[in-house]
py3Dmol code that shows the C-alpha trace and the ligand (Angstrom):
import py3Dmol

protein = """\
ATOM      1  CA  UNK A   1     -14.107   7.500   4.621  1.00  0.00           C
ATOM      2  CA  UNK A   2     -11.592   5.408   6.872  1.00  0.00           C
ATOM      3  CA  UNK A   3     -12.628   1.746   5.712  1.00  0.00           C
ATOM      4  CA  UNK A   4     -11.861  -1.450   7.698  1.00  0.00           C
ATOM      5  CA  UNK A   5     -12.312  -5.151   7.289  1.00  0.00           C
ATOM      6  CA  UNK A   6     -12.074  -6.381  10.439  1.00  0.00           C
ATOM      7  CA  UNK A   7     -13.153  -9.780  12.727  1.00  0.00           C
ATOM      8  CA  UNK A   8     -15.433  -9.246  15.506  1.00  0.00           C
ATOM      9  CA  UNK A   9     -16.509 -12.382  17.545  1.00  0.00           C
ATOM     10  CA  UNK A  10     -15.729 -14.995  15.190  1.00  0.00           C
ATOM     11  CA  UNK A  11     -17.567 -13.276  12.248  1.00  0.00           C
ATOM     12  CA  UNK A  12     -15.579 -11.377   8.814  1.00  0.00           C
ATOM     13  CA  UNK A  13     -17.101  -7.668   8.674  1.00  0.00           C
ATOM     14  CA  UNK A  14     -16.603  -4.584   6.852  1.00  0.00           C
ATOM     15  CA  UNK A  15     -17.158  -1.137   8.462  1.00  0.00           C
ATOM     16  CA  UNK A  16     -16.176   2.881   8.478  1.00  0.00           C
ATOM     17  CA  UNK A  17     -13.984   4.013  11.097  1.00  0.00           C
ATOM     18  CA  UNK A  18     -14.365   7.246  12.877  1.00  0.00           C
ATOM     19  CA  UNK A  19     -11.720   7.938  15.869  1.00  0.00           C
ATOM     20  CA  UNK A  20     -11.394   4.676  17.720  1.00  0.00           C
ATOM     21  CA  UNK A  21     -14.609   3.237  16.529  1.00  0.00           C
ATOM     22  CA  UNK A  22     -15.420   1.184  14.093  1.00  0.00           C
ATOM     23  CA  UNK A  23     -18.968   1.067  12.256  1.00  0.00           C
ATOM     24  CA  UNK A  24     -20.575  -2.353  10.675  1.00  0.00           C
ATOM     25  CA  UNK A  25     -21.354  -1.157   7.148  1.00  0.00           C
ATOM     26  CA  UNK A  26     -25.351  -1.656   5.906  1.00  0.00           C
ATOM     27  CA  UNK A  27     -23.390  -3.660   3.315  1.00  0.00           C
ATOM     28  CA  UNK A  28     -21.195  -6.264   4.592  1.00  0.00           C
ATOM     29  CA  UNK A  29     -20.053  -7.866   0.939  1.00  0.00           C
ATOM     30  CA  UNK A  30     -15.803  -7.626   0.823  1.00  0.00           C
ATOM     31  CA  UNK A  31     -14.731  -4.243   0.707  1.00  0.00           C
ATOM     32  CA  UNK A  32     -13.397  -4.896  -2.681  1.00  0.00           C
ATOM     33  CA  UNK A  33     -16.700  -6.064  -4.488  1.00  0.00           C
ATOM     34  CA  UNK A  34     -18.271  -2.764  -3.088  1.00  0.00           C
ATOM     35  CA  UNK A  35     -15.305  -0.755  -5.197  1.00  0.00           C
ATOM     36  CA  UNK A  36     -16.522  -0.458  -7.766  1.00  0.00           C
ATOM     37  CA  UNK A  37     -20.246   1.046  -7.344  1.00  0.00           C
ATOM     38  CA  UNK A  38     -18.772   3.131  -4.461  1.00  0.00           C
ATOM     39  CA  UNK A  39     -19.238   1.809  -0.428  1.00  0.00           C
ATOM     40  CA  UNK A  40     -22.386   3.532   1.332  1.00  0.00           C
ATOM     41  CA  UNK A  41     -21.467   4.556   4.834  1.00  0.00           C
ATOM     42  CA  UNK A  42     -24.630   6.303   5.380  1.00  0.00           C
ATOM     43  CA  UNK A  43     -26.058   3.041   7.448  1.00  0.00           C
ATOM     44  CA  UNK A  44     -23.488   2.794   9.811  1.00  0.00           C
ATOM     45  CA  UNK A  45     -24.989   4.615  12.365  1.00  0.00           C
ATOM     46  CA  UNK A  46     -24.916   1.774  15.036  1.00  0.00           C
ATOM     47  CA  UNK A  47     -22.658   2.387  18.307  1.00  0.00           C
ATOM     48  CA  UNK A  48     -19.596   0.981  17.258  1.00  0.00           C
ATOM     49  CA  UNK A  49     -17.198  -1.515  18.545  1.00  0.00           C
ATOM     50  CA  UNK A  50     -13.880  -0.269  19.706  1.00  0.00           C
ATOM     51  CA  UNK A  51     -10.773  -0.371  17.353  1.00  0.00           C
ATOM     52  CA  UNK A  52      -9.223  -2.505  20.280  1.00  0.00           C
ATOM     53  CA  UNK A  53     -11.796  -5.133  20.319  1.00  0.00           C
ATOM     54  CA  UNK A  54     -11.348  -6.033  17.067  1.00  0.00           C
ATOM     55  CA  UNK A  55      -8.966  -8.457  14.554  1.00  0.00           C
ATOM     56  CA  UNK A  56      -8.182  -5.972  11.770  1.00  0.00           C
ATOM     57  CA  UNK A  57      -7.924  -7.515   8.384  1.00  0.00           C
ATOM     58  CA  UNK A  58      -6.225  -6.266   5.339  1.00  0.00           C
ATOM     59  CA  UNK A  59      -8.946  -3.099   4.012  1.00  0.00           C
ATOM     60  CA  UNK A  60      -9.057  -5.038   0.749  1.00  0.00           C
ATOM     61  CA  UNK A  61      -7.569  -8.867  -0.313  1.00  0.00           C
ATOM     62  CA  UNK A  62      -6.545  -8.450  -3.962  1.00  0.00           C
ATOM     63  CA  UNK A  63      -8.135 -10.502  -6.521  1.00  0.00           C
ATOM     64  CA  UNK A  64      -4.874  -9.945  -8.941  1.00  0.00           C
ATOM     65  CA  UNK A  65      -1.320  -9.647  -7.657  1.00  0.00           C
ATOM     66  CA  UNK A  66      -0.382  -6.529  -6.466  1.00  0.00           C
ATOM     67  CA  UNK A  67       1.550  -4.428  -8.528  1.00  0.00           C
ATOM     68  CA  UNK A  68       4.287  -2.845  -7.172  1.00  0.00           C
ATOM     69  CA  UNK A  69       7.050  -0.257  -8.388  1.00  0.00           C
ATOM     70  CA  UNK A  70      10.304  -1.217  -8.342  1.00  0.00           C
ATOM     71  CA  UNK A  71      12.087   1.877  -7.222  1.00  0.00           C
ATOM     72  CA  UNK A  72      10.725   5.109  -6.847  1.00  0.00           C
ATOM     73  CA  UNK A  73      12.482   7.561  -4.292  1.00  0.00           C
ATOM     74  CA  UNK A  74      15.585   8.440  -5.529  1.00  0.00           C
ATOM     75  CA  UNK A  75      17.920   7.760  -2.042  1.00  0.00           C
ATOM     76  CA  UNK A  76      16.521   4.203  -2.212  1.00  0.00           C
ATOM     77  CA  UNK A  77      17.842   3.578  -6.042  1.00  0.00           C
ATOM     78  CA  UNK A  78      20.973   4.598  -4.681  1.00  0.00           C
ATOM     79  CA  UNK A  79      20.980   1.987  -2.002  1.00  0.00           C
ATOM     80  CA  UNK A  80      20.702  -0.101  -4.184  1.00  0.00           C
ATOM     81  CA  UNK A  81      23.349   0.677  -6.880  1.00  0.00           C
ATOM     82  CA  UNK A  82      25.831  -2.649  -7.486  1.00  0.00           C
ATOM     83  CA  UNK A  83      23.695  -4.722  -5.436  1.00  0.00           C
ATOM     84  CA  UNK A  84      21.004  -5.588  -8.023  1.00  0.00           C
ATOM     85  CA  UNK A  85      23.327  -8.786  -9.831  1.00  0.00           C
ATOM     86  CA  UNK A  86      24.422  -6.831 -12.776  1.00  0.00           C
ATOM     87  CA  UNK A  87      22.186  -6.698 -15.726  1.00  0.00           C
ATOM     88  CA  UNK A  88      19.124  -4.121 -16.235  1.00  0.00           C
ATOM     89  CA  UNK A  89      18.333  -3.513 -12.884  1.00  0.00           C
ATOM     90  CA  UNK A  90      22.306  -2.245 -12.358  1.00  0.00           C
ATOM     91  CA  UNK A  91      21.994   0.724 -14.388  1.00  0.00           C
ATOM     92  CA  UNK A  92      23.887   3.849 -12.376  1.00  0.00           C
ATOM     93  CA  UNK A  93      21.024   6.213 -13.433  1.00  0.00           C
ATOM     94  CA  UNK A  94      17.518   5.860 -12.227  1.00  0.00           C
ATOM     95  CA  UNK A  95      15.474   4.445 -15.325  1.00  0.00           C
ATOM     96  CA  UNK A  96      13.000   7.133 -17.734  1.00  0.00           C
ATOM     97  CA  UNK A  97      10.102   4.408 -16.737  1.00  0.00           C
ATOM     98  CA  UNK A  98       9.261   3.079 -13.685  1.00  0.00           C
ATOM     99  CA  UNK A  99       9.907  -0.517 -13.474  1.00  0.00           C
ATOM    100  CA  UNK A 100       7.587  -2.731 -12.277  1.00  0.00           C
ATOM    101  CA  UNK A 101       7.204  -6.405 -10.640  1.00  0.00           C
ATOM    102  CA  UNK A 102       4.233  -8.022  -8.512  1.00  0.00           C
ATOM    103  CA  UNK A 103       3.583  -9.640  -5.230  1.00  0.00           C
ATOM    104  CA  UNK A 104       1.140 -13.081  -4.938  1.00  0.00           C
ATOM    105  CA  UNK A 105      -2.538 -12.128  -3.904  1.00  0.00           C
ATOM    106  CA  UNK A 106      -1.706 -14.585  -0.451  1.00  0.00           C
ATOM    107  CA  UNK A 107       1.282 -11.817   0.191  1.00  0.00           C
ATOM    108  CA  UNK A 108      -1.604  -9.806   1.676  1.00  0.00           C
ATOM    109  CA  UNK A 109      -1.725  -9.758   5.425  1.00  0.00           C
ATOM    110  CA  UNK A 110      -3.361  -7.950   8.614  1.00  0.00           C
ATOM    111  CA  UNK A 111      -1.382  -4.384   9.855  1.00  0.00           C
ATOM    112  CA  UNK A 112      -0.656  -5.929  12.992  1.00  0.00           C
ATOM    113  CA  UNK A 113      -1.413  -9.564  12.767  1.00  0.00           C
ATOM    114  CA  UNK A 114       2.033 -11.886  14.016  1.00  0.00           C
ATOM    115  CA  UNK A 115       3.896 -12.807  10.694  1.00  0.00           C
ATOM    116  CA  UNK A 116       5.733 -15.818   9.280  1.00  0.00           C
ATOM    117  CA  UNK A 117       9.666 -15.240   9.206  1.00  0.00           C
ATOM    118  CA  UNK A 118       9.975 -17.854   7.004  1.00  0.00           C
ATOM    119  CA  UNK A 119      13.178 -18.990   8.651  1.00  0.00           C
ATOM    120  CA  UNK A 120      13.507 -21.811   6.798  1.00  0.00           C
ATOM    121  CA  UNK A 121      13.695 -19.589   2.981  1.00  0.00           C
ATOM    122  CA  UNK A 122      15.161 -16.428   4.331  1.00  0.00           C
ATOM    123  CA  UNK A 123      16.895 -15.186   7.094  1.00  0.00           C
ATOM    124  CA  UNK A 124      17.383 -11.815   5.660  1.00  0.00           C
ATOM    125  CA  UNK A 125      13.325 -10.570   5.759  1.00  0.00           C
ATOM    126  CA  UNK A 126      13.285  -6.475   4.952  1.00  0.00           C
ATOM    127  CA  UNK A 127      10.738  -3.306   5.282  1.00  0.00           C
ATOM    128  CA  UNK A 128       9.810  -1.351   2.610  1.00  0.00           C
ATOM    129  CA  UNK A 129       7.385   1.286   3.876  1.00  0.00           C
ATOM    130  CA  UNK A 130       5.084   2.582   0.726  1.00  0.00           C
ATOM    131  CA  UNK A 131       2.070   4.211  -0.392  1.00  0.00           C
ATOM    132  CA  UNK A 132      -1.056   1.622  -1.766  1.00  0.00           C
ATOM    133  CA  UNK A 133      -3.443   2.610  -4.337  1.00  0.00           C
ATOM    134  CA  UNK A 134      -6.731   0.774  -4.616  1.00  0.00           C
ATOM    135  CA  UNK A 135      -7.916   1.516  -8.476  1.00  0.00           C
ATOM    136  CA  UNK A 136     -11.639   2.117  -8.011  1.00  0.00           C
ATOM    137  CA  UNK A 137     -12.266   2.613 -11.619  1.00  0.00           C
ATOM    138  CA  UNK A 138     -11.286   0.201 -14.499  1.00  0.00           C
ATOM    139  CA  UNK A 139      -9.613   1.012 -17.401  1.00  0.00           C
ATOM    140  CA  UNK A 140      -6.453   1.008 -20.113  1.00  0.00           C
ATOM    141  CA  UNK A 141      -4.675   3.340 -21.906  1.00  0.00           C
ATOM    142  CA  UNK A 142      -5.504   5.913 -18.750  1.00  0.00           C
ATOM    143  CA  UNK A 143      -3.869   9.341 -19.488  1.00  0.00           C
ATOM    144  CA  UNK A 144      -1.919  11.094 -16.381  1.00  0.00           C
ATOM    145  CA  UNK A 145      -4.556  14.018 -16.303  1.00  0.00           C
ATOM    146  CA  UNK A 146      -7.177  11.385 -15.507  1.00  0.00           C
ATOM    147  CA  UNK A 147      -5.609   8.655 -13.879  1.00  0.00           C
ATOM    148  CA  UNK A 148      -6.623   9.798 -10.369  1.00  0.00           C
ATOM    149  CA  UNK A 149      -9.961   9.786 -10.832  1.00  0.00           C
ATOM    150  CA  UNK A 150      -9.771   5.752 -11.304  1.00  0.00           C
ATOM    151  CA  UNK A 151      -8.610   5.640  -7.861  1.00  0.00           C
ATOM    152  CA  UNK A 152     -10.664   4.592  -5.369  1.00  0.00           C
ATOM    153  CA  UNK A 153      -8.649   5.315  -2.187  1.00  0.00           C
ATOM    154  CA  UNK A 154      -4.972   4.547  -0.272  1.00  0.00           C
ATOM    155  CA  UNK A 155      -3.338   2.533   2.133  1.00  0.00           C
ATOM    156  CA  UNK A 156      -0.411   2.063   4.243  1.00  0.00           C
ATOM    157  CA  UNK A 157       1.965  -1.106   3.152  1.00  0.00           C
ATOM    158  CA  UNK A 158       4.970  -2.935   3.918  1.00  0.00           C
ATOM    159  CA  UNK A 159       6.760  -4.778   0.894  1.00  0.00           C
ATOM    160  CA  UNK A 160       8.285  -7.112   3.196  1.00  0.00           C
ATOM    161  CA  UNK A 161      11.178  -8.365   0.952  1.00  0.00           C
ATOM    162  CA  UNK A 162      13.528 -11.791   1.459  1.00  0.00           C
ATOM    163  CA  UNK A 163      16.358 -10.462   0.162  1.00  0.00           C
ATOM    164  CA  UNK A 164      18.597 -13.091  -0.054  1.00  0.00           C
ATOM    165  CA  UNK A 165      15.851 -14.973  -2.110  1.00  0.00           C
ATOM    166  CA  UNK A 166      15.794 -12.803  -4.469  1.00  0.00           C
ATOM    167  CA  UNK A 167      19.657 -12.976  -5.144  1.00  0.00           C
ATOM    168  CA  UNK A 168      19.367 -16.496  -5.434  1.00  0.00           C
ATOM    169  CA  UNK A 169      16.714 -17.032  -7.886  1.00  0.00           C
ATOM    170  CA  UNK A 170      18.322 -14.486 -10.947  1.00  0.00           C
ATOM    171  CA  UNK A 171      18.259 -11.237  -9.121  1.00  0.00           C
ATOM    172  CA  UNK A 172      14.194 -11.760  -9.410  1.00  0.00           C
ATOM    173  CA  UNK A 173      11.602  -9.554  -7.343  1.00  0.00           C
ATOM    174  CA  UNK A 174       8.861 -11.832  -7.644  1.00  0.00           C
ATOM    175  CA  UNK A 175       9.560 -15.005  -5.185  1.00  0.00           C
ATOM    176  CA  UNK A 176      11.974 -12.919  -2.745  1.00  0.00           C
ATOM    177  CA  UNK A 177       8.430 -10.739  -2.296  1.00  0.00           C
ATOM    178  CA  UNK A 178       5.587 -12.943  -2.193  1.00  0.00           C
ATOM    179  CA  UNK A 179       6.217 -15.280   0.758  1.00  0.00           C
ATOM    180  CA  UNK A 180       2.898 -15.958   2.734  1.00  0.00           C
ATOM    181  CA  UNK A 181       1.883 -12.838   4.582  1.00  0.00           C
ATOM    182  CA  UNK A 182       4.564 -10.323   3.388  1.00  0.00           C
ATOM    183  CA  UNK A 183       2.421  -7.587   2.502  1.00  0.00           C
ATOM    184  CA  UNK A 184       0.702  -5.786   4.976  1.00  0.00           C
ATOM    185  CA  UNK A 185      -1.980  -3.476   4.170  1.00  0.00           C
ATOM    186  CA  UNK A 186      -3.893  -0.842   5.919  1.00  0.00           C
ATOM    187  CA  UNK A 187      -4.961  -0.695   8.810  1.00  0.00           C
ATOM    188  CA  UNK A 188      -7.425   1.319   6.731  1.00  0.00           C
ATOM    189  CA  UNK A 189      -8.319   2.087   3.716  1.00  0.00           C
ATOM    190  CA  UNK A 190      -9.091   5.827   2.966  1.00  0.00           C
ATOM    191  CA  UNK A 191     -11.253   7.058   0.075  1.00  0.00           C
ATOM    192  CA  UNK A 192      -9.543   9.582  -2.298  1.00  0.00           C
ATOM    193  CA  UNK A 193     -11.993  12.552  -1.280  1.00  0.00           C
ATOM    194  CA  UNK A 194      -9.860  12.629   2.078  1.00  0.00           C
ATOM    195  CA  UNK A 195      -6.782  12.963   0.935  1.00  0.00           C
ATOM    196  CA  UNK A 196      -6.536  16.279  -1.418  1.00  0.00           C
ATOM    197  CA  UNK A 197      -2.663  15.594  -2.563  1.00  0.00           C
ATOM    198  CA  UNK A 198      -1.415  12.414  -2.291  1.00  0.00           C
ATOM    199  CA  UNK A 199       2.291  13.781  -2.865  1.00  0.00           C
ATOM    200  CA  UNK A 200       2.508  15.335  -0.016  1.00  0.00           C
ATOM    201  CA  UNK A 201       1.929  12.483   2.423  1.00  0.00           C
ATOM    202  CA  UNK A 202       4.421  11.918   5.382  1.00  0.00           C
ATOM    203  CA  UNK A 203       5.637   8.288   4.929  1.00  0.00           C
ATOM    204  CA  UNK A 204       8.031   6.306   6.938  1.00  0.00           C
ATOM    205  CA  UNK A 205       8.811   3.112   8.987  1.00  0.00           C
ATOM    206  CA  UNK A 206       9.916   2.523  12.519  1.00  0.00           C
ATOM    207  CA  UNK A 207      11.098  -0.945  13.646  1.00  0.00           C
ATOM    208  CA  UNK A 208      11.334  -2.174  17.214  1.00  0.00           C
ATOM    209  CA  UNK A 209      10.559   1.659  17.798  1.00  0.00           C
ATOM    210  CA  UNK A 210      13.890   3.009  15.890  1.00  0.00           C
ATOM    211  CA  UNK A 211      12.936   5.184  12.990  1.00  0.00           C
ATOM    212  CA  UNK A 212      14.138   3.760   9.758  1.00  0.00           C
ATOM    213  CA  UNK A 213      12.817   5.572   7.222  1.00  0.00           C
ATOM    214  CA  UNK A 214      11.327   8.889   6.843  1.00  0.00           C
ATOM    215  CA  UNK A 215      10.099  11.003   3.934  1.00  0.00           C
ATOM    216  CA  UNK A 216       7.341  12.435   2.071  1.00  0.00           C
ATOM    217  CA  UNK A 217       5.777  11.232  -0.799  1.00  0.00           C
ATOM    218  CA  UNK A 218       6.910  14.327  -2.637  1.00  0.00           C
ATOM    219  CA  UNK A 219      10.092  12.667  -2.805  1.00  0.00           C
ATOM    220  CA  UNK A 220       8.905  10.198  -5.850  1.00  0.00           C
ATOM    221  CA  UNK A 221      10.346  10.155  -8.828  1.00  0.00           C
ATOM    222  CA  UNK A 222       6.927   8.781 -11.099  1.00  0.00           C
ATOM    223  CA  UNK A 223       3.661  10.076  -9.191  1.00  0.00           C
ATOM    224  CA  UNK A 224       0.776   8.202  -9.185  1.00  0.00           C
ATOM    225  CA  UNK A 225      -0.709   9.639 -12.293  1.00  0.00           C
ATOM    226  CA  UNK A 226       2.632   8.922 -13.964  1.00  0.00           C
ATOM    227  CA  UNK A 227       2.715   5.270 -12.758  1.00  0.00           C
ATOM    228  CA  UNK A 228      -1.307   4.942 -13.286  1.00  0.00           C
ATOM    229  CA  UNK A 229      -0.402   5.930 -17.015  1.00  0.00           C
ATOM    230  CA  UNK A 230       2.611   3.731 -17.610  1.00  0.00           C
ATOM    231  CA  UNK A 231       0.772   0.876 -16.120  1.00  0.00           C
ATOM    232  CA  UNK A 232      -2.259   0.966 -17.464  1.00  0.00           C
ATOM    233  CA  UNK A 233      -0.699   1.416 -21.096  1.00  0.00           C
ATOM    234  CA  UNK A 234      -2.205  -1.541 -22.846  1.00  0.00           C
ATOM    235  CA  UNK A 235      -3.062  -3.488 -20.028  1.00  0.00           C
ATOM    236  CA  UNK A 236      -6.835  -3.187 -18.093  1.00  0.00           C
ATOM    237  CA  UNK A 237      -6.717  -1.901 -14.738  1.00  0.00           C
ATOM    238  CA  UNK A 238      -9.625  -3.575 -12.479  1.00  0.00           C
ATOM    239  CA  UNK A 239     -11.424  -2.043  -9.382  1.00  0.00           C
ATOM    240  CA  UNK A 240      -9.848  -3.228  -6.611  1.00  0.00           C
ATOM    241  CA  UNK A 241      -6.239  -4.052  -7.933  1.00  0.00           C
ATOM    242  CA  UNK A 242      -3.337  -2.689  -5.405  1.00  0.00           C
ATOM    243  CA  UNK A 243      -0.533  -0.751  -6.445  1.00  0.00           C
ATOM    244  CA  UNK A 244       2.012   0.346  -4.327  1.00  0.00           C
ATOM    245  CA  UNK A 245       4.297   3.244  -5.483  1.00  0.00           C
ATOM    246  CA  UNK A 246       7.976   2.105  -4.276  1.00  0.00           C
ATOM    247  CA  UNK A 247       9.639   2.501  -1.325  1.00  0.00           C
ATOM    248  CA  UNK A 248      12.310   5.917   0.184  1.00  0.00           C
ATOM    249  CA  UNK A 249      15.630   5.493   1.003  1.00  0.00           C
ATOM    250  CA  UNK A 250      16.425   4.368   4.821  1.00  0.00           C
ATOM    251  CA  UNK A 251      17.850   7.092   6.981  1.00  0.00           C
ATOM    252  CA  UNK A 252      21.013   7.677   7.796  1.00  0.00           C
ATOM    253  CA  UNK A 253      22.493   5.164  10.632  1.00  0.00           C
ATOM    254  CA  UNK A 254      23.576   6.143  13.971  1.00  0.00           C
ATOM    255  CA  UNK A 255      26.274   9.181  13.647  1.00  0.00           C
ATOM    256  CA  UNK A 256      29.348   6.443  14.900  1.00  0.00           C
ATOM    257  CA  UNK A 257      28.599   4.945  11.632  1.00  0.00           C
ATOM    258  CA  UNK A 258      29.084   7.835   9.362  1.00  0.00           C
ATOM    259  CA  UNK A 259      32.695   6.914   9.000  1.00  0.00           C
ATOM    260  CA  UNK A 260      32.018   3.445   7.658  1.00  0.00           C
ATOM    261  CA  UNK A 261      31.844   3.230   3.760  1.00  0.00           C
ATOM    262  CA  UNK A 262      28.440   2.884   2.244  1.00  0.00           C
ATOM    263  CA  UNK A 263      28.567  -0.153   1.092  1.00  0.00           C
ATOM    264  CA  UNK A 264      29.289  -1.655   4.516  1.00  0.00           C
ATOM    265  CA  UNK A 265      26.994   0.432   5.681  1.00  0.00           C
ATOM    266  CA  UNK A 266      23.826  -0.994   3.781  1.00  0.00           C
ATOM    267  CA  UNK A 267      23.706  -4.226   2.693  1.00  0.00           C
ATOM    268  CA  UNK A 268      20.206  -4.188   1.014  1.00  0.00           C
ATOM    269  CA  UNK A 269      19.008  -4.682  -2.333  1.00  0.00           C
ATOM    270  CA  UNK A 270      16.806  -2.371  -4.259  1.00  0.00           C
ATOM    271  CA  UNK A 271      13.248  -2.612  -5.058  1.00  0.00           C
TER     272      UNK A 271
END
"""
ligand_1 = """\
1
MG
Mg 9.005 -1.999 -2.615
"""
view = py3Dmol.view(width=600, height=400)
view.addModel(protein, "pdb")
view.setStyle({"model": 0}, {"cartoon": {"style": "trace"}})
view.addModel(ligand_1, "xyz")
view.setStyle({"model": 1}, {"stick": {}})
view.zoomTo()
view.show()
């Protein structure tokens, strides 16, 4: 299933989307409270109302911060080498664990709804293309070999990241990445069924219709199951929490550039 949460005249629904439709659900409770017993799609057999005719929300609003992984494509730890304030996060080799940090619930936003710059904080706001995971299954101490079967499905996000902020309070992640409305999710939300590998998903990021980033899921260095292990180890993982698996590196500037040195080149921070 493609799932939505969407506006349609004024009024918050949830529905299955098929081509350029989308389907009012039997059950129109939040996406996320129908997680966890599975969502019934059977009952949308109405007409549908087309994708363009709609306000589409994020798929799911977290209950819990998102969780997100710091670094997890190896060209974008490299970016990010020298950049990171010294300290931990400055190591030259990419870490045996993956590191993690978290975004406020309000970070959560519409795929396509206008944005806050936040002018005022940041003049410095960044893209992270990434790969969501909704957990659709609680539970702790989840070993790899069955760590996808807690998921419930995946979405497309953007870790928008002040970056500047995040210098200035102690090299942090947390405040430079949960501004209002600097995550956003979906435009759908697709059930695990549908997607037989979820390393080998095409992922990238175009801005102002320049391609910034492209590369394939593939490319991470902890897989879900391995971060779906590591993250769960002591700590509960709830239906319906959000984690998105890191960002890859940005590609390679215009050729006329190639002569400039690196770190001229790209001034952004990891995460
Ligand atoms: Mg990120």
């Amino acid at each position: 299933l493609r799932l939505a949460s969407y506006i349609e005249a004024g009024e918050r629904r949830v529905g299955v989307v098929r081509g350029e439709t989308v389907h009012r659900l039997a059950d129109q409770r939040p996406l996320i409270e129908q997680i966890e017993t599975g969502v019934d799609a059977t009952g949308a057999a109405d007409a549908g109302v087309p994708l363009s005719a709609v306000i589409l929300e994020p798929p799911v609003r977290p209950r819990r911060n998102i969780v997100c992984v710091g670094w997890n494509y190896l060209a974008h730890f490299d970016e990010g080498k020298g950049k990171r304030g010294g300290g931990l996060q400055d190591g030259a080799e990419m870490p045996e664990h993956p590191a993690f940090f978290t975004k406020a619930t309000f970070a959560a936003a519409g795929p396509f709804e206008d944005l806050p710059l936040h002018a005022h904080v940041t003049s410095k706001m960044d893209w992270e293309a990434e790969l969501a995971v909704v957990i659709g299954r609680a539970g702790a101490d989840i070993a790899e070999a069955d760590a996808l079967q807690h998921v419930f499905g995946y979405m497309v996000a953007n870790d928008l990241s002040a970056r500047e902020v995040q210098r200035r309070h102690g090299g942090q992640w947390f405040k430079g990445k949960s501004l209002d409305k600097c995550c956003p999710l979906g435009p759908v939300l697709v059930t695990r069924d549908e997607v037989p590998d979820p390393q080998a998903l095409a992922i990238g990021c175009r801005v102002n219709g320049v391609e910034k980033q492209k590369a394939s899921t593939a490319q991470m260095a902890f897989p879900i199951t391995r971060i779906i292990a590591e993250l769960s180890a002591g700590m509960t993982l709830l239906p319906g929490d959000v984690i998105l698996t890191g960002t890859p590196g940005r590609c390679r500037l215009h050729p006329r550039s190639a002569g400039v040195p690196r770190r001229r080149r790209h001034r952004r921070d990891l995460d």
